[in-house]
C-alpha positions in Angstrom: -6.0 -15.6 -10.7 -6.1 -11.7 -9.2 -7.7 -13.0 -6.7 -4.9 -15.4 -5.7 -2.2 -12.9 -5.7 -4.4 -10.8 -3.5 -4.4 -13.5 -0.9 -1.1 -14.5 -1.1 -0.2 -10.2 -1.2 -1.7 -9.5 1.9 -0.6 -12.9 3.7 3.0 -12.4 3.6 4.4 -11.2 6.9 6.6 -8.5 5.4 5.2 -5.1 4.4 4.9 -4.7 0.4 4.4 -1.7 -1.1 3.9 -0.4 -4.8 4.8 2.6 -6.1 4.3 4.6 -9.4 7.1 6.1 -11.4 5.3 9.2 -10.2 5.3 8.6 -6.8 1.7 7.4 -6.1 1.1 4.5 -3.7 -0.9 1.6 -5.6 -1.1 -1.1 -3.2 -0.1 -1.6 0.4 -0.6 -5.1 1.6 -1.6 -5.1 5.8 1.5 -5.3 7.2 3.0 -2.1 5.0 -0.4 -0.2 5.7 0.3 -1.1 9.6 4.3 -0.6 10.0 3.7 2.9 8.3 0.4 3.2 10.1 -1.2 4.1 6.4 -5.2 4.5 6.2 -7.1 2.2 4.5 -7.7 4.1 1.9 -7.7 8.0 1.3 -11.0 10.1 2.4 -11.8 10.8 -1.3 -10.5 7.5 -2.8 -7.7 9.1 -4.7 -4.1 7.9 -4.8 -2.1 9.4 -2.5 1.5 10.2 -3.2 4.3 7.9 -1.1 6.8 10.8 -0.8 3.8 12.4 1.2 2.1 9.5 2.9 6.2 7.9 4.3 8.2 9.9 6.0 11.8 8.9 7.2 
């Protein structure tokens, strides 16, 4: 079923993004990762907080 959702997440044409109550980044599908040019993941695999990765 995950699997599904991850398919259909990263499919969609708009940019997704989810965020923690504490501000960390859990998922960015492609199109979020390349509107806000975000890195595939963080050098040491950690999250990495929105407020710090976005800026306006």
């Amino acid at each position: 079923m995950y699997e599904h959702h991850d398919t259909v997440l990263h499919s969609v044409r708009e940019g997704v993004l989810i965020v923690a109550a504490d501000g960390r980044l859990m998922l960015a599908n492609d199109e979020a990762r390349r509107l806000l040019e975000l890195p595939r993941t963080s050098r040491d695999g950690s999250s990495r907080n929105c407020r710090a990765s976005i800026r306006g």
